[in-house]
C-alpha positions in Angstrom: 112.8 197.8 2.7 109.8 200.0 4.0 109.8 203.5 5.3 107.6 203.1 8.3 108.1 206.2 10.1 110.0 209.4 10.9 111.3 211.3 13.7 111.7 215.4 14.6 112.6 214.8 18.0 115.5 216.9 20.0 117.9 214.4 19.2 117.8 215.0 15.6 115.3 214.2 12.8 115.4 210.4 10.8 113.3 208.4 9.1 112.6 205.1 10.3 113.2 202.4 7.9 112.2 198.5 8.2 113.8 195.1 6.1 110.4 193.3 7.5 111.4 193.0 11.5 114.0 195.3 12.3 114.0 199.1 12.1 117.0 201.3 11.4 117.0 205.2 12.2 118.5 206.7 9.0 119.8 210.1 10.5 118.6 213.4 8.5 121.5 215.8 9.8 122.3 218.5 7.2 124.5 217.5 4.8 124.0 213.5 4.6 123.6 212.4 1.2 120.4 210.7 1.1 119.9 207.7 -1.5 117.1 206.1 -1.8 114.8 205.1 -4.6 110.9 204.9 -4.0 108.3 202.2 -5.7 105.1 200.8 -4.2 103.3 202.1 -1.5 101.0 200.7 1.1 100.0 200.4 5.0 103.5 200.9 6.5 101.9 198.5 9.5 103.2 199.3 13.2 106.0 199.5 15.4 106.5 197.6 18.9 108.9 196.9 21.2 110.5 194.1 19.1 110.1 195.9 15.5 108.5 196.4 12.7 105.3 194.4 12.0 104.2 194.8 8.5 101.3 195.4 6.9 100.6 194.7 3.4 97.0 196.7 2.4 96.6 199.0 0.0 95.8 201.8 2.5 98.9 204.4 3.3 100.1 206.1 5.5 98.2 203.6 7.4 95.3 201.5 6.8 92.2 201.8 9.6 93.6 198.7 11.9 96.9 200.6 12.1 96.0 204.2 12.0 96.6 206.2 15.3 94.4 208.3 16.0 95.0 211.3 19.5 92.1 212.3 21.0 93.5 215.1 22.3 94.4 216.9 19.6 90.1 217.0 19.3 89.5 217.9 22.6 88.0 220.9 23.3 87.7 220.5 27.5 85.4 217.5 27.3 87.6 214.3 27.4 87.1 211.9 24.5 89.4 209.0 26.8 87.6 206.6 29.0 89.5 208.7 32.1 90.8 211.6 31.6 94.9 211.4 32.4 96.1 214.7 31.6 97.0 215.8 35.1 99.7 217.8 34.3 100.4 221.5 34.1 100.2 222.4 30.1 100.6 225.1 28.3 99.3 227.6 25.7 100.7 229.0 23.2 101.1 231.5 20.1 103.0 230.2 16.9 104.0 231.8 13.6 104.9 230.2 10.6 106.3 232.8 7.7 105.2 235.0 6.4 102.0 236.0 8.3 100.3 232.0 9.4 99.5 232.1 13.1 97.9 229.4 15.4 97.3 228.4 19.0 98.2 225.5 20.5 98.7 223.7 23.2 101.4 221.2 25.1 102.3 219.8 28.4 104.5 222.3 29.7 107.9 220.5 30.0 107.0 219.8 26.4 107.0 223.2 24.9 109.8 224.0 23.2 110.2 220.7 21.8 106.4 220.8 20.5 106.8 223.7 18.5 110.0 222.5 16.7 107.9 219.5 16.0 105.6 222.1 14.2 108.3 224.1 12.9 107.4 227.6 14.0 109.6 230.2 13.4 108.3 232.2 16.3 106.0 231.2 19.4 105.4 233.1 23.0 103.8 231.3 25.2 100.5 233.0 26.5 99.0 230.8 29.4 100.3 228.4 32.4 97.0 225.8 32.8 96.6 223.4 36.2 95.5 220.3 33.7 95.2 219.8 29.6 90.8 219.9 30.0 91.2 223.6 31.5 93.8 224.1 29.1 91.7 222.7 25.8 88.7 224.8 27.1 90.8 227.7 26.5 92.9 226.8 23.5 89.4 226.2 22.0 87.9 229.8 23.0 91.3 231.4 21.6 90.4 229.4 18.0 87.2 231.2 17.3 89.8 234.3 16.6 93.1 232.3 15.9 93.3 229.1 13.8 94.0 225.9 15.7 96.4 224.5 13.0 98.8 225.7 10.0 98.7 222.5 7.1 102.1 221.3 5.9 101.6 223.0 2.2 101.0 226.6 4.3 104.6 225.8 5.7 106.2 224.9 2.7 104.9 227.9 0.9 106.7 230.2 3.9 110.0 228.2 4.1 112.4 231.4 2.2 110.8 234.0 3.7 110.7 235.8 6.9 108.1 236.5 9.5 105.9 239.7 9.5 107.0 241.1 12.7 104.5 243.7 13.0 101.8 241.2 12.5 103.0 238.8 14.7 103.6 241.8 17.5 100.0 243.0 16.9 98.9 239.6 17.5 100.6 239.2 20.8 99.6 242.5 21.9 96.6 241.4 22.9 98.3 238.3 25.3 100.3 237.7 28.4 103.3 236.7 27.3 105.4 234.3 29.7 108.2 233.5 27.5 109.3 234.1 23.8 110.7 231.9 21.2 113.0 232.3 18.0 113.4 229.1 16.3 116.1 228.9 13.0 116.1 225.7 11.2 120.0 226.8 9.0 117.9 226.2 5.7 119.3 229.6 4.4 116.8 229.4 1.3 116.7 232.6 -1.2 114.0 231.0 -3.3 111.1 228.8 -2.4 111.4 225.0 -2.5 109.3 223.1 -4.8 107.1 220.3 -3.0 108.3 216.7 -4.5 108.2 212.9 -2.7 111.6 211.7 -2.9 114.1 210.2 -0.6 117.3 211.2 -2.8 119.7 214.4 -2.1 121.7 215.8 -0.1 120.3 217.0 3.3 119.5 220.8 3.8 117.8 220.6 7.4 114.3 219.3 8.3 111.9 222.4 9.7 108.5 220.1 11.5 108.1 217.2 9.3 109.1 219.3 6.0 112.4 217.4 4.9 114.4 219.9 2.9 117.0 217.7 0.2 119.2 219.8 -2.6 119.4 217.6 -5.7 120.6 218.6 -9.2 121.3 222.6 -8.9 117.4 222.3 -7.5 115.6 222.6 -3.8 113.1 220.4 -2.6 110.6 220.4 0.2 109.2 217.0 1.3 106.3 216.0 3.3 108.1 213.0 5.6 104.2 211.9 6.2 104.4 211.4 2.7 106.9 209.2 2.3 105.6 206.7 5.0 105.0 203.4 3.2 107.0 203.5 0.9 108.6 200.7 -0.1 112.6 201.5 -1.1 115.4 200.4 -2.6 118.7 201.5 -2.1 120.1 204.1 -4.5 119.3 207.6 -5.7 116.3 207.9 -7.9 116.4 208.9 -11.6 113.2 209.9 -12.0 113.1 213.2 -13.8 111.9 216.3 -11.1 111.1 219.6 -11.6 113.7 222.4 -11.4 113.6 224.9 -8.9 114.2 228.7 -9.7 117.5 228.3 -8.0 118.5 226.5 -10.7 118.3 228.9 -13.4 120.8 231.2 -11.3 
């Protein structure tokens, strides 16, 4: 078996896992005891209507032929697509990630909230109503000589215990519109701060963005789902020896 995916949508995160044709969505609600042991990696291949179609080259997440790449997360108001398609009204927006990590973004409107739990802000506002994405982008892009345009995954991890610094994040939006506020809790609860591993064994905490957070062993992990695309799997928990968390020693 192959992890060849993973899901944050509303309808609950999963990882998508593949025997060679068909793919099963291996729910990651909080408390599911999560068993799997990880071996070889390589290009996880793509999915279509009818499956999984594998891929054996060395290259993973995804090697070139399969990598997907979105143009519009690169576009600045100039389309990169043949035509531009992005019609719809979008918004803009403010997120914060804990402590103090702020960025801009921006989503087709009726995609909003469910954009920023795929990021996993804690907080967001959301600072502009655009006609179309290109007016939008132009925007976005001014915005991101001031605010960053992205937050990486080990930023997030590093804020998962901790709370947001309101007065930053309120001296931030002072200078915006603000059309509507957000307040996003994942129910991690964490006291101390998670330590980054790639495994696919413990017992589900929640999943905040694509950071998969498993209890295993007195210890607290915070997992990348990006990086466990490709792995091969078999099933059972893993006994490879991790390191402990402070929560451990308490």
């Amino acid at each position: 078996m192959q992890i060849v995916g993973y899901e944050t949508s509303d309808s609950g995160p999963g990882l998508l896992v593949s025997d060679g044709g068909d793919v099963e969505f291996v729910s990651l609600s909080p408390r599911r005891e999560l068993a799997y042991t990880l071996g070889d990696r390589h290009c996880a291949g793509t999915l279509t209507s009818d499956g999984h179609v594998p891929c054996d080259a060395d290259e993973a997440p995804f090697c070139p032929q399969h990598r997907d790449t979105w143009v519009c997360a690169r576009c600045t108001g100039t389309c990169l697509k043949d035509e531009m398609d992005c019609h719809e009204t979008h918004a803009v927006y403010l997120a914060a990630f804990a402590p103090d990590q702020f960025k801009v973004g921006v989503t087709r409107l009726w995609r909003l909230e469910t954009r920023l739990r795929e990021q996993g802000a804690d907080r967001a506002a959301h600072v502009r109503t655009m006609e179309d994405g290109r007016v939008a982008r132009v925007y976005e892009a001014e915005v991101a000589e001031e605010i960053p345009d992205r937050v990486r995954v080990p930023t997030k991890v590093a804020g998962l215990q901790r709370e947001v610094d309101e007065a930053a994040w309120q001296d931030l939006l002072d200078d915006f519109t603000v059309e509507a506020r957000f307040d996003f809790d994942y129910g991690l609860d964490l006291t101390d701060r998670p330590v980054a591993e790639t495994l696919a064994t413990g017992t589900v905490r929640g999943v905040k963005g694509r950071v998969l957070v498993l209890d295993r062993g007195g210890s607290t992990y915070a997992v990348d789902l990006r990086d466990l695309v490709g792995y091969e799997v078999e099933t059972g928990a893993t006994g490879r020896r991790l390191q402990s968390s402070l929560g451990a020693f308490g």
